[in-house]
KEGUGU-305047 format. One line per 8 residues: number of its first residue (from 1); for each residue x negated, z, y of N, C-alpha, C. Coordinates in steps of 0.05 Angstrom, whole numbers, plus 5000, padded with zeros to 4 digits. Atoms other than C-alpha are relative to their C-alpha. Layout:
<nodes>
NUM	X,Z,Y,X,Z,Y,X,Z,Y ~ ...
</nodes>
This chain:
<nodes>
1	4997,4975,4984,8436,1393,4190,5007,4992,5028 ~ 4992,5001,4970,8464,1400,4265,4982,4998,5011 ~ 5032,5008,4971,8408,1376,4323,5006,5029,5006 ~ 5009,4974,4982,8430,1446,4353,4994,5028,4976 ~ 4994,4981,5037,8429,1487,4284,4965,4989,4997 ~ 5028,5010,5011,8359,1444,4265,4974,5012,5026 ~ 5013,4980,4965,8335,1468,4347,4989,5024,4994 ~ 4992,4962,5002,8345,1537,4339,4981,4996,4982
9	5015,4996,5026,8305,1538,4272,4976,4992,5005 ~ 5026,5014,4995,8252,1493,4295,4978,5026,5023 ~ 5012,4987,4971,8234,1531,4366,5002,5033,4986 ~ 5006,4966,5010,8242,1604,4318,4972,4999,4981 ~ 5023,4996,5027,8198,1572,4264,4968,5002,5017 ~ 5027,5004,4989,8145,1558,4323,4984,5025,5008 ~ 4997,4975,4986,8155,1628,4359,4985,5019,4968 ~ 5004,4976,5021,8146,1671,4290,4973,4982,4992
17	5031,5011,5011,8077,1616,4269,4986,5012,5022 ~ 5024,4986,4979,8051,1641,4339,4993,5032,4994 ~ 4999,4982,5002,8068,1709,4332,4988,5018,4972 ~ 5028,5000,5019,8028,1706,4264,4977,5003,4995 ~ 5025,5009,4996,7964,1685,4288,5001,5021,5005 ~ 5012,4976,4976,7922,1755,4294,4972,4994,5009 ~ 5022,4992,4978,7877,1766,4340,4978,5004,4983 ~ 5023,4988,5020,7804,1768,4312,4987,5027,4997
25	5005,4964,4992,7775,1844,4298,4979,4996,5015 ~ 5023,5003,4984,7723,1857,4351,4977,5002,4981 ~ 5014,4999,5021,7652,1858,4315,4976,5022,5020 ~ 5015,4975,4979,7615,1899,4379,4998,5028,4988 ~ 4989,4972,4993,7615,1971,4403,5027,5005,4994 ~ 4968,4992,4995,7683,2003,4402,5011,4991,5034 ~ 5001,5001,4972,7709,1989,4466,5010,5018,5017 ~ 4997,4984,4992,7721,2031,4520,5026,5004,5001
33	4975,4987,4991,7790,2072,4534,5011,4979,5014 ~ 4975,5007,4981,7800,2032,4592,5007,4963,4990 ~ 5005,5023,5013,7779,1969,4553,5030,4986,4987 ~ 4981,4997,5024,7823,1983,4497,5039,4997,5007 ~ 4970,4997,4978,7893,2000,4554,5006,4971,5001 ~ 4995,5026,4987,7875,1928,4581,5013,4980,4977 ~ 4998,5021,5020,7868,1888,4504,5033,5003,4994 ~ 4972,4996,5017,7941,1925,4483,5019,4985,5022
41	4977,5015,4981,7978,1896,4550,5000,4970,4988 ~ 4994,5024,5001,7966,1824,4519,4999,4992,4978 ~ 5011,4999,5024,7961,1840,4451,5031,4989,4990 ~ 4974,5007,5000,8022,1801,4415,5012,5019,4976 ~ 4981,4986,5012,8080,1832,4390,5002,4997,4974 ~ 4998,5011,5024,8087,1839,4318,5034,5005,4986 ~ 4972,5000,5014,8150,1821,4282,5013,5027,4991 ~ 4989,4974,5001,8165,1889,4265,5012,5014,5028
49	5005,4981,4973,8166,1910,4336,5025,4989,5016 ~ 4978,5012,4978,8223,1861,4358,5024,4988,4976 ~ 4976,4999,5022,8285,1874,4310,5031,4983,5018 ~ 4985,5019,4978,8339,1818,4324,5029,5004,4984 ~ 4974,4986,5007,8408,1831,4309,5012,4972,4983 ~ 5000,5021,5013,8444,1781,4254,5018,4964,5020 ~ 5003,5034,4979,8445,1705,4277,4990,4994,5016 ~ 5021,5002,4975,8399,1714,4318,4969,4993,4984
57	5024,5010,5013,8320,1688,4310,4990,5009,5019 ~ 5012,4983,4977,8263,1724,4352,4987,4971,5013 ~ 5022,5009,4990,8226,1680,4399,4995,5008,5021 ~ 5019,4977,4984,8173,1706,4443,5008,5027,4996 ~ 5000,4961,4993,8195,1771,4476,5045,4995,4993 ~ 4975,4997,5005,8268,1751,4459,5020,4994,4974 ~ 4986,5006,5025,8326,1744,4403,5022,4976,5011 ~ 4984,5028,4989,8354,1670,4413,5029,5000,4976
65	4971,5002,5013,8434,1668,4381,5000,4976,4985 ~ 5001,5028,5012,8441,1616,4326,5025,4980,5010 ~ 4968,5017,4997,8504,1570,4342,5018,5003,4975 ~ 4981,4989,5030,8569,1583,4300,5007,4973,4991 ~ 4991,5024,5012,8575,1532,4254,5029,4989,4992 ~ 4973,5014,4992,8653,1530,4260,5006,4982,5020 ~ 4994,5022,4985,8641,1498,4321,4985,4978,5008 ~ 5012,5024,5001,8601,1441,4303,5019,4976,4977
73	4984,5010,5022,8647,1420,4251,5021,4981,4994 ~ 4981,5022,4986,8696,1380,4288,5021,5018,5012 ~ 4984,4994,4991,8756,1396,4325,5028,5012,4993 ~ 4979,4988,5022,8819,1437,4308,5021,4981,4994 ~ 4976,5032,5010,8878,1400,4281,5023,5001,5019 ~ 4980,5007,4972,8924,1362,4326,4985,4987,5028 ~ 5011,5007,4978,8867,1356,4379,4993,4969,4990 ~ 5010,5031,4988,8847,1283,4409,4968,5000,4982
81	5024,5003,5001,8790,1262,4373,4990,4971,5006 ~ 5024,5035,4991,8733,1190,4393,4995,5006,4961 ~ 5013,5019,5028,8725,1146,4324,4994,4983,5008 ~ 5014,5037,4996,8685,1079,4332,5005,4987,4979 ~ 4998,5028,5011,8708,1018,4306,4984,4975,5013 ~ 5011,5021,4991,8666,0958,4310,4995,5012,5025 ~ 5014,4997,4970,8627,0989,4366,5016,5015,5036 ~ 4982,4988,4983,8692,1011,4405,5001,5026,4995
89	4974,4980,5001,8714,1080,4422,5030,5003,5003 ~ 4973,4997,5004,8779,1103,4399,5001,5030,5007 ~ 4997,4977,5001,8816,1169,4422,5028,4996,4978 ~ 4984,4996,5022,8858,1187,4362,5015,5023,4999 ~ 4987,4971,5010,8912,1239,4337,4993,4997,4969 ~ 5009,5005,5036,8890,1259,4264,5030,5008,4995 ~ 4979,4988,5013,8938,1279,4218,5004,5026,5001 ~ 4998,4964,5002,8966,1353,4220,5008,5007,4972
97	4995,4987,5029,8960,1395,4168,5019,5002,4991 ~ 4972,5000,5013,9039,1403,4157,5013,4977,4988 ~ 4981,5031,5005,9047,1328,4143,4978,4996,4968 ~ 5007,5011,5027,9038,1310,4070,4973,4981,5009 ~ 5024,5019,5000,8965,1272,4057,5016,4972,4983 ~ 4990,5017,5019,8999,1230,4008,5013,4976,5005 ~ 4976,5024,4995,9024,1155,4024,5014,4992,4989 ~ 4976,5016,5022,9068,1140,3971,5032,5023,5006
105	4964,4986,4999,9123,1198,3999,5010,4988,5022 ~ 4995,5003,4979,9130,1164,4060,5010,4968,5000 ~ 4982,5026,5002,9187,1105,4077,4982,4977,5019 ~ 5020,5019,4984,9148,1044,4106,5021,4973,5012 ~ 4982,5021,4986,9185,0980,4146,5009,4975,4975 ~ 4993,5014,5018,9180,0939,4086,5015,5012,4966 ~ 4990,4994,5022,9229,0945,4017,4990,5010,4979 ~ 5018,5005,5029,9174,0932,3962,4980,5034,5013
113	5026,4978,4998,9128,0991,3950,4975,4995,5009 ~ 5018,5011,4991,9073,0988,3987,4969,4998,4995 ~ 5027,5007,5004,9000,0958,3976,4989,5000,5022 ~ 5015,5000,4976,8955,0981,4021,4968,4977,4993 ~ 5041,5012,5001,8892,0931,4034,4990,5012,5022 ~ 5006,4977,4994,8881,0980,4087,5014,5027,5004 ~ 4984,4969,5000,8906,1052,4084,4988,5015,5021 ~ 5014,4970,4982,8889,1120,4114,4980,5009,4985
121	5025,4996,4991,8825,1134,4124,4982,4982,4985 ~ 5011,5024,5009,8796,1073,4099,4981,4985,5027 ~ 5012,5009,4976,8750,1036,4151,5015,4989,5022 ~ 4986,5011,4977,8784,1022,4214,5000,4968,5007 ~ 4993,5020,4991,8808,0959,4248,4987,4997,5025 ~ 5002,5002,4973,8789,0928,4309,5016,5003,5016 ~ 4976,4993,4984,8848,0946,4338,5009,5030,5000 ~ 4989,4980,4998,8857,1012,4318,4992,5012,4969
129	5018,4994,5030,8818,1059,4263,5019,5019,4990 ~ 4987,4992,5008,8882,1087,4249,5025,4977,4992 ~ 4977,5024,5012,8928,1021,4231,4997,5000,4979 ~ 4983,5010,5030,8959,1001,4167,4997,4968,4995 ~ 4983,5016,5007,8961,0939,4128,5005,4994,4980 ~ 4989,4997,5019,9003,0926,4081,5014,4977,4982 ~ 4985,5026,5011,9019,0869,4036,5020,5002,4994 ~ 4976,5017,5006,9081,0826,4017,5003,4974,4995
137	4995,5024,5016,9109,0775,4002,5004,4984,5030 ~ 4997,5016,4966,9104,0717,4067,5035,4994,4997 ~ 4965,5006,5001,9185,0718,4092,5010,5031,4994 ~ 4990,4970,5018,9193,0796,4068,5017,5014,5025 ~ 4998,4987,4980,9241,0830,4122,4988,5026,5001 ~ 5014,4971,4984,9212,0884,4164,5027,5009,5014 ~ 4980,4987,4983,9263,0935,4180,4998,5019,5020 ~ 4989,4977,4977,9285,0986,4236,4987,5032,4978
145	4991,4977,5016,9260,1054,4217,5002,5026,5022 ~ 4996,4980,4979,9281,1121,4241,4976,5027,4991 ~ 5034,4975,5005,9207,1174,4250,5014,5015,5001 ~ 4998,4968,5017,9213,1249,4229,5006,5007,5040 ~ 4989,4981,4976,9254,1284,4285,5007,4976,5026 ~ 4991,5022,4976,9279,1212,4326,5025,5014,5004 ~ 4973,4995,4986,9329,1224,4370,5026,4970,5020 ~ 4996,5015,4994,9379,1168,4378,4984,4967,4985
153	5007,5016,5006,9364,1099,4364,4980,4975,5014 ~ 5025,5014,4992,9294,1052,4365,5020,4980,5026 ~ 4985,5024,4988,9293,1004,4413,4975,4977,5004 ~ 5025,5024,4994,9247,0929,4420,4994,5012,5025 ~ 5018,5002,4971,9200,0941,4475,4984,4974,5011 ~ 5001,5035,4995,9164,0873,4475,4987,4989,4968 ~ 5007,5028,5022,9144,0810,4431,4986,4981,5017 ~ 5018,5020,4995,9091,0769,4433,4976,4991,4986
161	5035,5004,5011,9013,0750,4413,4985,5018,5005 ~ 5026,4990,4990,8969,0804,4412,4990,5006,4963 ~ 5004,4993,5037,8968,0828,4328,5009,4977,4998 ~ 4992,5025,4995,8979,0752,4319,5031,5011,5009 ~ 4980,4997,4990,9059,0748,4324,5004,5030,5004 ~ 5006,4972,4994,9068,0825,4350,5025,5010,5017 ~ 4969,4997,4999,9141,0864,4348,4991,5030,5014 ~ 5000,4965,5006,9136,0940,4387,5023,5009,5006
169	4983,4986,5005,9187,0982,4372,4991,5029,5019 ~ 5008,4972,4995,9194,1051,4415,5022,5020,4989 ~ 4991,4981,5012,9225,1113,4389,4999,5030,5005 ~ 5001,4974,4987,9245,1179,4420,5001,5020,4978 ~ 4995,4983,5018,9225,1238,4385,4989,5021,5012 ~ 5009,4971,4989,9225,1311,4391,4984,5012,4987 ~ 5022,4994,5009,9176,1352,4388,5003,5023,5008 ~ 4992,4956,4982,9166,1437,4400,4991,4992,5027
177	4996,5009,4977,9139,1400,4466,5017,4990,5017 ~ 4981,5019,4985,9202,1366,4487,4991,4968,4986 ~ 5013,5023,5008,9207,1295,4475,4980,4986,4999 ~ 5020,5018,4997,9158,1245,4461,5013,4968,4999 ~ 4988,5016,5015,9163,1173,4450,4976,4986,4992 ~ 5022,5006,5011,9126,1145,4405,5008,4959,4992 ~ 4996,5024,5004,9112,1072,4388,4989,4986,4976 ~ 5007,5019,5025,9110,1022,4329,4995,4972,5002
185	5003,5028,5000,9071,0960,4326,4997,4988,4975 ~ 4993,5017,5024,9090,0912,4280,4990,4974,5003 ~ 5021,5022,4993,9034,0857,4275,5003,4974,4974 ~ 5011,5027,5024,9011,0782,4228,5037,4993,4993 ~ 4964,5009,5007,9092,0764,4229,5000,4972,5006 ~ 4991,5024,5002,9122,0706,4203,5012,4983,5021 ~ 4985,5000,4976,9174,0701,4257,5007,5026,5003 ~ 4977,4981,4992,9219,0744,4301,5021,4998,5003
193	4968,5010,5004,9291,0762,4285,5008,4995,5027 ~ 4995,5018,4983,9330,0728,4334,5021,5031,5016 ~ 4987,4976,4975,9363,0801,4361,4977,5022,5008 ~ 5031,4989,5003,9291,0828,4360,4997,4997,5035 ~ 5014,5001,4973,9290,0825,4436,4986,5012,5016 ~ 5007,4978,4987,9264,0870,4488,5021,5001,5010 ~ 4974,4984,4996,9317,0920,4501,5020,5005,4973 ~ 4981,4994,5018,9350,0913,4442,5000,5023,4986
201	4997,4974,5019,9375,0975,4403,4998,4997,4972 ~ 5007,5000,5021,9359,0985,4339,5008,5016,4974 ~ 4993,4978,5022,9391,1031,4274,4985,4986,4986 ~ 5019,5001,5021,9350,1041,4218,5012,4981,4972 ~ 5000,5027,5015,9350,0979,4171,5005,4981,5012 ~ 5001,5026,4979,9361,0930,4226,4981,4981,4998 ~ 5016,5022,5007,9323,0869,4217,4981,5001,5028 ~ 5028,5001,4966,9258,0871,4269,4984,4977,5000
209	5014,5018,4997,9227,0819,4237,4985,4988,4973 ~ 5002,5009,5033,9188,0777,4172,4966,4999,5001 ~ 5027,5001,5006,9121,0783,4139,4993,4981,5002 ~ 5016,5028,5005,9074,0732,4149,4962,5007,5012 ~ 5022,4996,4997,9000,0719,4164,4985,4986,5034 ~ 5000,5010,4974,8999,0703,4243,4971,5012,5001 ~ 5021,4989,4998,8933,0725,4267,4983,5006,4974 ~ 5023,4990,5022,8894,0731,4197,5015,4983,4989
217	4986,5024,5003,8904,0667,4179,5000,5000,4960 ~ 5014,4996,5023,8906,0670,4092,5002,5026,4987 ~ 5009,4974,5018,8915,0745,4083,5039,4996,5009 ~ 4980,4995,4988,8998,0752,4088,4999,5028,5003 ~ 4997,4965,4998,9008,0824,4111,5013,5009,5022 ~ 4987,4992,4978,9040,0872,4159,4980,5017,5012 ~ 5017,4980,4987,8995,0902,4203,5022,5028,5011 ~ 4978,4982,4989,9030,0975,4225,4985,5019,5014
225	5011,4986,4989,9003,1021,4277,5017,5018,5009 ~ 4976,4982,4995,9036,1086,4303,4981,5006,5027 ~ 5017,4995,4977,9022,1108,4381,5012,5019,5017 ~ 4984,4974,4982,9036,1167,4424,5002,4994,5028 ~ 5015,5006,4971,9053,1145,4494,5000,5017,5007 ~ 5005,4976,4976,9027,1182,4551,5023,4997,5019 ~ 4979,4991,4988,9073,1213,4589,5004,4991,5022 ~ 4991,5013,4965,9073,1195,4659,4990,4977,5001
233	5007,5035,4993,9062,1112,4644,5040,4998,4986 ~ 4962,5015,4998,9138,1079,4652,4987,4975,4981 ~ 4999,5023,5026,9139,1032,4583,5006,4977,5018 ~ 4979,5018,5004,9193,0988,4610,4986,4975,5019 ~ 5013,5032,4982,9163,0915,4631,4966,5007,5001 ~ 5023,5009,5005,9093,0929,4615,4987,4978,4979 ~ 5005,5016,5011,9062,0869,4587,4987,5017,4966 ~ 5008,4993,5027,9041,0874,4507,4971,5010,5010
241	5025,4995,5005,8970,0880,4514,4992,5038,5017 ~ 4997,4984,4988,8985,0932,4567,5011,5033,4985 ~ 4984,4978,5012,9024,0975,4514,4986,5024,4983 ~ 5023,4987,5013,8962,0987,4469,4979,5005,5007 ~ 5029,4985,4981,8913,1002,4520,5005,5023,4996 ~ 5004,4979,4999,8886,1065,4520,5010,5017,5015 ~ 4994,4987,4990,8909,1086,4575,5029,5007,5003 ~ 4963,4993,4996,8985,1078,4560,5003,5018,4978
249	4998,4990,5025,8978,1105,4490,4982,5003,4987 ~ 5018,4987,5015,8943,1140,4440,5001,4997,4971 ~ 4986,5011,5026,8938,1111,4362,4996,5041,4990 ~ 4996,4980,5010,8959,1165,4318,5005,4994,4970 ~ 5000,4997,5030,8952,1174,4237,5034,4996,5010 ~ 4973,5003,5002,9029,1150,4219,5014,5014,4984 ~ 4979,4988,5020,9041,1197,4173,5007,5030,5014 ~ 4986,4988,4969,9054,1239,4241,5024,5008,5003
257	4970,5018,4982,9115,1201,4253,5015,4995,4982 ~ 4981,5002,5021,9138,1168,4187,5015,5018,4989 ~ 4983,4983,5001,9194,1192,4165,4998,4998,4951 ~ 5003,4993,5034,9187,1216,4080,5025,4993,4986 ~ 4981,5000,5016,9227,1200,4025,5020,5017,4992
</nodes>
């Protein structure tokens, strides 16, 4: 149950046990008139006497509002939500309801059908509790792809060491907001293709780069993350590590962005 849902119930259940307890009958005289004026001013209220309107719970002299349990429930869809990974907060985009749940309709960087050893919504990464990874074969090309509503063609943003070898791709896309651009990191790579540069342009099946097990030394795979940058940070010449900070970008479920079969 909710701490403020379990509250509410607790501090009504205490209020209505008091308001229980009666008073003992006198065993005297009757008491006098003016006696009798004084006992009723402090005499407690009985549940009949204090009718509370629905969701509501009486305590004392008042009717306390329960909390609406739609909005304990989590957040609407689309909004920013905090997941912890390994002890980190993450602010995340979930998935929206209009995007297929389903990973098998959706085209991925590599040829072979994909094997997730981690998927969506599977336990998060230390890098991001919304990444992908996805086996292959070590040497498998990783291609260029074009996300749901790109406009124009990807382009390398940088290469380097941070997902061991680590390729990001950015990608303008529209949105009922106006553009966005969103970004693809492509992590545990064999090598990088040799036009894989920063700056370089990119059409979809362009060679970006080859599976391998850089950073997870033993597991070959493609690590794949999807990220929304924020708007008023200038991409161009920020260092890698710089790209996936929080404060440049925001990971986002990929099936966002991916573009469907």
């Amino acid at each position: 149950m909710h701490p403020l849902v379990k509250g509410a119930l607790v501090a009504a259940a205490l209020s209505l046990a008091g308001l229980a307890v009666a008073r003992p009958r006198p065993t005297g005289p009757a008491p006098s008139a003016q006696a009798a004026s004084a006992s009723s001013e402090v005499a407690p209220i009985a549940l009949t006497e204090l009718p509370c309107p629905e969701r509501h719970l009486p305590e004392g002299r008042a009717c306390v509002p329960l909390p609406e349990l739609g909005d304990l429930t989590g957040a609407p869809a689309g909004a920013q939500l905090e997941r912890r990974s390994r002890g980190a907060l993450f602010e995340v985009i979930p998935r929206r309801p209009d995007r297929p749940a389903d990973p098998a309709v959706f085209v991925y960087p590599i040829a072979d059908e994909p094997l997730f050893l981690r998927g969506f919504d599977d336990l998060p990464s230390e890098h991001s509790p919304v990444s992908l990874e996805l086996s292959a074969v070590r040497g498998a090309p990783i291609t260029s792809l074009s996300l749901e509503g790109q406009d124009g063609a990807a382009e390398v943003l940088a290469t380097g060491r941070l997902v061991g070898t680590t390729v990001v791709t950015q990608h303008r896309v529209m949105g009922a907001a106006g553009p966005r651009l969103v970004l693809l990191v492509h992590g545990h790579l064999d090598a990088i293709a040799p036009d894989a540069k920063p700056g370089s342009k990119l059409q979809p099946g362009d060679l970006v780069n080859f599976v391998g097990d850089s950073g997870n030394p033993g597991v070959v795979s493609l690590y794949l993350e999807a990220r929304l940058a924020r708007e008023e940070i200038e991409l161009t010449g920020l260092p890698l590590e710089r790209l996936l900070d929080a404060a440049t970008s925001i990971p986002t479920d990929a099936r966002n962005v991916l573009p469907t079969r």
